[in-house]
LOZADREN-24413 format. One line per field, with one value per residue: residue in one letter; x, y, z of N, C-alpha, C, O in turn; residue number from 1. Coordinates in pm, whole numbers, plus 32768, in hexadecimal, padded with zeros to 4 digits. Example, Ala and Ser with C-alpha at 12.3 -4.5 7.8 and 13.67 -1.06 7.14 Angstrom:
residu <- c(a	s) $
n_x <- c(8527	8505) $
n_y <- c(7DC7	7F1F) $
n_z <- c(830C	82C4) $
ca_x <- c(84CE	8557) $
ca_y <- c(7E3E	7F96) $
ca_z <- c(830C	82CA) $
c_x <- c(8528	850A) $
c_y <- c(7EB6	8003) $
c_z <- c(830C	8313) $
o_x <- c(8590	853D) $
o_y <- c(7EB4	8072) $
o_z <- c(834E	8324) $
num <- c(1	2) $
END
This chain:
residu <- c(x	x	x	x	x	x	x	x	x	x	x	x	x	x	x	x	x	x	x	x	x	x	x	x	x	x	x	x	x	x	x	x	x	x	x	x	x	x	x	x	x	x	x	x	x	x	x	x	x	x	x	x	x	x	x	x	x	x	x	x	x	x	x	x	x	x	x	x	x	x	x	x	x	x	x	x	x	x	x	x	x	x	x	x	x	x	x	x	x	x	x	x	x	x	x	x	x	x	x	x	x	x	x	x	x	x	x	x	x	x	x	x	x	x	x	x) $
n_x <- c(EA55	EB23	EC3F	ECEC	EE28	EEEB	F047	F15A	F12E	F19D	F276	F2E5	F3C0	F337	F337	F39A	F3B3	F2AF	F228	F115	F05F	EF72	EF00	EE33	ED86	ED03	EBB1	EB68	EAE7	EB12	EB6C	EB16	EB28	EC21	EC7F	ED52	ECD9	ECC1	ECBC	ECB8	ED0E	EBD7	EB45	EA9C	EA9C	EB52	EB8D	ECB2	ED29	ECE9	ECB7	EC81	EC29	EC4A	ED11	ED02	ED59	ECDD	ED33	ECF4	ED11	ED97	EE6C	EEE7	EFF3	F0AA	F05F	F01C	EFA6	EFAB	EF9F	EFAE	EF27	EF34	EF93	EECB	EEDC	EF15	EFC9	F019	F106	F17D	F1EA	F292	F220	F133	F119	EFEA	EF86	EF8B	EEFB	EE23	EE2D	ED7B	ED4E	EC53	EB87	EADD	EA2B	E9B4	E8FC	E85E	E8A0	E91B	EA4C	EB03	EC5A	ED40	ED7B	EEA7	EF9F	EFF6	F0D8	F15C	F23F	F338) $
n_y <- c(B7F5	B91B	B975	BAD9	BB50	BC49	BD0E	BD98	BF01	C023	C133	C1FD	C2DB	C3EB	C3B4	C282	C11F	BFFF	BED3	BE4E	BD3B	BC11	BB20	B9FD	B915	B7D7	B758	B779	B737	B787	B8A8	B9B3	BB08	BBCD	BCC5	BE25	BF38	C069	C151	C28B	C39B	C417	C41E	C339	C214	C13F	C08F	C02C	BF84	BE65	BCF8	BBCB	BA6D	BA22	BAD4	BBC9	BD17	BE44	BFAE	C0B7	C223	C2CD	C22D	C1AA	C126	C14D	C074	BF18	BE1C	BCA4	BB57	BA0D	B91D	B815	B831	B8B2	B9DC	BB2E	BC3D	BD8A	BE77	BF94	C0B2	C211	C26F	C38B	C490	C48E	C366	C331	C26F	C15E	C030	BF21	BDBB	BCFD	BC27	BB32	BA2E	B8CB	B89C	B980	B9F7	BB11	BBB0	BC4E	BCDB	BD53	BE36	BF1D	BFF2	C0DA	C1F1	C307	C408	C4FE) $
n_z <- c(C8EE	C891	C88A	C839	C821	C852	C7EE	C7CA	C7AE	C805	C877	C743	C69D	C5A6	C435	C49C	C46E	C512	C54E	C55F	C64D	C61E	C6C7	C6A9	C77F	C822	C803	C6C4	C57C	C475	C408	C36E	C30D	C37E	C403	C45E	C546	C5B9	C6BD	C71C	C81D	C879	C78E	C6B4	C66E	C59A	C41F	C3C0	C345	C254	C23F	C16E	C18B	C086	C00B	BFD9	C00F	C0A7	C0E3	C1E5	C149	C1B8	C1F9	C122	C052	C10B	C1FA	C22F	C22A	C25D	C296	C34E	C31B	C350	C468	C4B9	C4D3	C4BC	C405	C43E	C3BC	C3B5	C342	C302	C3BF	C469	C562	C559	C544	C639	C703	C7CD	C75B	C6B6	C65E	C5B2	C5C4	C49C	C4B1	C418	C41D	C46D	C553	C604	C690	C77A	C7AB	C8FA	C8A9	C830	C8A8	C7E7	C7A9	C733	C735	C746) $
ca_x <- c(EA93	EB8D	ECA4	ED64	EECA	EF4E	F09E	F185	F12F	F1E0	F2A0	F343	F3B3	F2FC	F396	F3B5	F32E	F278	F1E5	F0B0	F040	EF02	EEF0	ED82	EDA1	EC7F	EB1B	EB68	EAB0	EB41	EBB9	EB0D	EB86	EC94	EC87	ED40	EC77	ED00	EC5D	ED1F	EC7D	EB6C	EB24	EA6B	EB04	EB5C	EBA0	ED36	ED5C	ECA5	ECFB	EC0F	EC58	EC79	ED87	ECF0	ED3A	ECBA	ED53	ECD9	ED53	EE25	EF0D	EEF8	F092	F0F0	F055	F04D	EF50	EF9F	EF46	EFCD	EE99	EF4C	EFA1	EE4D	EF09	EF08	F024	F010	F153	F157	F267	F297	F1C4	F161	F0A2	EF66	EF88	EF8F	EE6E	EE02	EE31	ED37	ED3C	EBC8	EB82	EA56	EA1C	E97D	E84A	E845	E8C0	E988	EA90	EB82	ECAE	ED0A	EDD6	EF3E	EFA5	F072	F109	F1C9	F25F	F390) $
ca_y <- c(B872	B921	B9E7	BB24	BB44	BCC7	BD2E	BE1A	BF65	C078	C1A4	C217	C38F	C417	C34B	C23E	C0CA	BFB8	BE4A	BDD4	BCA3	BC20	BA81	B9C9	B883	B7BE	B719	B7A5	B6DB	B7BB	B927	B9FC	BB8A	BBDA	BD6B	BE78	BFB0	C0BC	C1C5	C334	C3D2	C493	C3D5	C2C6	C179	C163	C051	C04D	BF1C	BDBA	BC9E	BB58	B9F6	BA1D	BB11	BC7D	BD79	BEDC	C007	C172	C25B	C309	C1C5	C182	C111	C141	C008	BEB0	BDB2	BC2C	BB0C	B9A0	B8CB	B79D	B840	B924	BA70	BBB5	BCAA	BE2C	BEB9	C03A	C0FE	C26D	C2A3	C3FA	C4B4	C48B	C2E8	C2E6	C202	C0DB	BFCF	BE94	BD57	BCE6	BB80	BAF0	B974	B8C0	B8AE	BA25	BA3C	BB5A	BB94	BCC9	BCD6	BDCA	BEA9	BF0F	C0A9	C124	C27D	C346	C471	C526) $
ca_z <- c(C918	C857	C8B8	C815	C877	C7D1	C808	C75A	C7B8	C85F	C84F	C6DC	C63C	C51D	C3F7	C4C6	C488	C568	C517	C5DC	C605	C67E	C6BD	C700	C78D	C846	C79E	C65A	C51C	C421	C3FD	C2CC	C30D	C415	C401	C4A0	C52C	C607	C714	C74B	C862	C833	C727	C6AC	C615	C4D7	C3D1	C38D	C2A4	C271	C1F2	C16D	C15E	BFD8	BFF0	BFC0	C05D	C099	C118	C1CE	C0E2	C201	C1FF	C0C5	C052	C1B4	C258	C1DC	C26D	C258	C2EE	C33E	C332	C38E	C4CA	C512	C4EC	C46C	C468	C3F3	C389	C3B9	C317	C2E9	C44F	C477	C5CA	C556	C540	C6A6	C747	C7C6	C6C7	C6EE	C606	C5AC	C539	C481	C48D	C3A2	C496	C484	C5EC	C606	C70F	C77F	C81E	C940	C882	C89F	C8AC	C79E	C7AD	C6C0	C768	C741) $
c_x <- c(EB0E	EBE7	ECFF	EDD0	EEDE	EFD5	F0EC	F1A1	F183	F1F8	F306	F32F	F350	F35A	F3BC	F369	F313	F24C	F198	F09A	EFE2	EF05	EE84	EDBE	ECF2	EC48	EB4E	EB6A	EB04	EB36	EB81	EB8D	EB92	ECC8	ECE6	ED07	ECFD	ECC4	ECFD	ECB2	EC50	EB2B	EAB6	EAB7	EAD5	EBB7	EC38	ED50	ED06	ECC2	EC60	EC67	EC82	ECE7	ED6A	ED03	ECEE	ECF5	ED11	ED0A	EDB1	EE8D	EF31	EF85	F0E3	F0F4	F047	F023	EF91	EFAF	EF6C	EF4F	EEC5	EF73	EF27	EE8E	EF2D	EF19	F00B	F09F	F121	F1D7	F24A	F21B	F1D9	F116	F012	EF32	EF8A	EF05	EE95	EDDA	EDF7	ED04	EC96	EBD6	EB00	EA6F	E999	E8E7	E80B	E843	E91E	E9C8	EACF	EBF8	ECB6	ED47	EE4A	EF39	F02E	F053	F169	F1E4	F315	F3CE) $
c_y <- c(B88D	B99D	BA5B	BB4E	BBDB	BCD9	BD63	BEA3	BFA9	C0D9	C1F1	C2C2	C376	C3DC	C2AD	C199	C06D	BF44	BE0E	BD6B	BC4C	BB5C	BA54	B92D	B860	B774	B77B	B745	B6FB	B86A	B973	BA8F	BB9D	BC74	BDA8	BF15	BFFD	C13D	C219	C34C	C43F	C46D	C360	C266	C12F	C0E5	C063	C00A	BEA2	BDA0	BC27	BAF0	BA01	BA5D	BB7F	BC9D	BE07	BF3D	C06E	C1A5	C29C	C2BE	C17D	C198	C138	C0D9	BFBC	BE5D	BD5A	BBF0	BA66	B965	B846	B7B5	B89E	B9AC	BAC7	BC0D	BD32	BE65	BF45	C077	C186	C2B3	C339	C41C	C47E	C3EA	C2A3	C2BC	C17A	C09F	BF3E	BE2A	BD64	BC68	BB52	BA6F	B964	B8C9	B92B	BA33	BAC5	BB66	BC1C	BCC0	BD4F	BE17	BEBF	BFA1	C09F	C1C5	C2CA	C3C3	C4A1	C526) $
c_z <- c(C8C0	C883	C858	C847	C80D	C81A	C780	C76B	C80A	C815	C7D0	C6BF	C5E9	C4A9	C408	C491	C501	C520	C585	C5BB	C66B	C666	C6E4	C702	C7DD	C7F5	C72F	C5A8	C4AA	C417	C37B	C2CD	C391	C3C5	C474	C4DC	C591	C63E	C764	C7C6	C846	C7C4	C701	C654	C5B5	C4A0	C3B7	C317	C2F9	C211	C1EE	C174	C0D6	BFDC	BFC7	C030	C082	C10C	C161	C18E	C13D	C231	C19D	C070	C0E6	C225	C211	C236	C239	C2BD	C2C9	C356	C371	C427	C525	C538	C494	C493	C408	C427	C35F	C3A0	C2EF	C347	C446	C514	C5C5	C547	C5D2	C6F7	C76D	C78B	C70A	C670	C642	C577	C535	C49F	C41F	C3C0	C496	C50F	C5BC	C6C0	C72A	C7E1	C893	C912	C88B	C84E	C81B	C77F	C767	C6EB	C768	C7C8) $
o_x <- c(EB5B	EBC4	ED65	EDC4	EEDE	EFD4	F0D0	F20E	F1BA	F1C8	F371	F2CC	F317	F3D2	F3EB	F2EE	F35E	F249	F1B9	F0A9	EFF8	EF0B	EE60	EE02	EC8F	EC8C	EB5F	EBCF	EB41	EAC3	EBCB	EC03	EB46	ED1C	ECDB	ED11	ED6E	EC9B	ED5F	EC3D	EC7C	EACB	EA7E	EB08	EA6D	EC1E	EC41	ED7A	ECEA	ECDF	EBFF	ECE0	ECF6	ED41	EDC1	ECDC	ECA3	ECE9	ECD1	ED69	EE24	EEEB	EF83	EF99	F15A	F145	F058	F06B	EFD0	EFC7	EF58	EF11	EE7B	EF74	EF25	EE7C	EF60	EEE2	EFEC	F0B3	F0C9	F22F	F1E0	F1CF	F243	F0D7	EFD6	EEB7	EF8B	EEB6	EEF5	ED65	EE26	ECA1	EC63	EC1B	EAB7	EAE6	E949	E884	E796	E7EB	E95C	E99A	EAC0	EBED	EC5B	ED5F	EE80	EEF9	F09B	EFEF	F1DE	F18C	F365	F43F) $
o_y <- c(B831	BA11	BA28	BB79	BBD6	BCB0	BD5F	BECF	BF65	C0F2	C220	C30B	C30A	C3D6	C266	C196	C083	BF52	BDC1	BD32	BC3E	BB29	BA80	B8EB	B8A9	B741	B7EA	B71E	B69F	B88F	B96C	BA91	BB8D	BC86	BD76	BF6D	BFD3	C191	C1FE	C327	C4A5	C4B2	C335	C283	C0FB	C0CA	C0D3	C034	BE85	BDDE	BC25	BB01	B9DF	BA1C	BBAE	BC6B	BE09	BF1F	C0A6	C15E	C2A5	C2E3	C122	C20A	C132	C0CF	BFDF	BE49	BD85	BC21	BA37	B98F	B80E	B74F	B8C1	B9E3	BAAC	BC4A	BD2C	BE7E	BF66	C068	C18C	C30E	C371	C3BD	C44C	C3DE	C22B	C312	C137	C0AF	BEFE	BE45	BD9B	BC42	BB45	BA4D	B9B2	B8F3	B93F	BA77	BACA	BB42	BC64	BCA1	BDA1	BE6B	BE85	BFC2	C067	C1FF	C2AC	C40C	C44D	C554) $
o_z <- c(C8A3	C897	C82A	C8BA	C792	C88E	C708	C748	C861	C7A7	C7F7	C6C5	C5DB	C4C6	C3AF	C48D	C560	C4A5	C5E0	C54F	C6E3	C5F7	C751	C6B3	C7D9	C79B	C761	C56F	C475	C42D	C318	C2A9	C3F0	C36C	C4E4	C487	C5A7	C5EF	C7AA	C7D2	C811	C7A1	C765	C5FC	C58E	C4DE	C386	C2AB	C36D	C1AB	C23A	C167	C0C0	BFA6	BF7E	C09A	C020	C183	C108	C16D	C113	C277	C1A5	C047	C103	C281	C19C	C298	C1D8	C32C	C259	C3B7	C3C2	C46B	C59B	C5A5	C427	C4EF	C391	C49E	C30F	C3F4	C2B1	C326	C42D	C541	C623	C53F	C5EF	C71F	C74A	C768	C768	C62C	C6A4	C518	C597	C4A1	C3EC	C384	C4B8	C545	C552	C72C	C6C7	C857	C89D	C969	C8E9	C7EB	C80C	C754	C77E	C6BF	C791	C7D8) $
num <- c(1	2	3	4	5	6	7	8	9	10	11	12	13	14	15	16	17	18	19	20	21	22	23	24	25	26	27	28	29	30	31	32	33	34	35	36	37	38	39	40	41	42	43	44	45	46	47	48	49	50	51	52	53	54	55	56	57	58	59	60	61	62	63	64	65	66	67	68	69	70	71	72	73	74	75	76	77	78	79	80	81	82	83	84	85	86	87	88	89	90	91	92	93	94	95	96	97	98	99	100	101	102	103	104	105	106	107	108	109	110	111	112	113	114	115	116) $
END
């Protein structure tokens, strides 16, 4: 069994930043990609940034120089740095983690809101 822990989120202006941060503890063999996605409502949920064991990353292009995935491996976590938040960034933000098993996992999310 493995557990995601997120925390981080809440309420910032437009401009504003935030730093999530999603922890897996539990049965966990090894850790490949520890992603974050994010669901607006009304929406469907969408890819923000991932990260690999090797050290790539990849962006959405609508947070592309604004957010900033990494990831302590020695500790099983992976934080997203969000700077220059605008309205439209607000969702529920949910780490993803592969294992090497190809389990995947999700956490339950945590709200972030960007409102004047």
């Amino acid at each position: 069994q493995v557990q995601l822990v997120e925390s981080g989120g809440g309420l910032v202006q437009p401009g504003g930043s935030l730093r999530l941060s999603c922890a897996a503890s539990g049965s966990i063999f090894r850790i490949y990609d520890m992603d974050w996605y994010r669901q607006a409502p009304g929406k469907q949920r969408e890819l923000v940034a991932a990260s690999t064991l090797g050290g790539s990353t990849n962006y959405a292009d609508s947070v592309k120089g604004r957010f900033t995935i990494s990831r302590d491996n020695a500790k099983n976590t992976v934080y997203l740095q969000m700077n220059s938040l605008k309205p439209e960034d607000t969702a529920v933000y949910y780490c993803k983690v592969t294992t090497a098993r190809g389990y995947v996992y999700w956490g339950q999310g945590t709200q972030v809101t960007v409102s004047s």
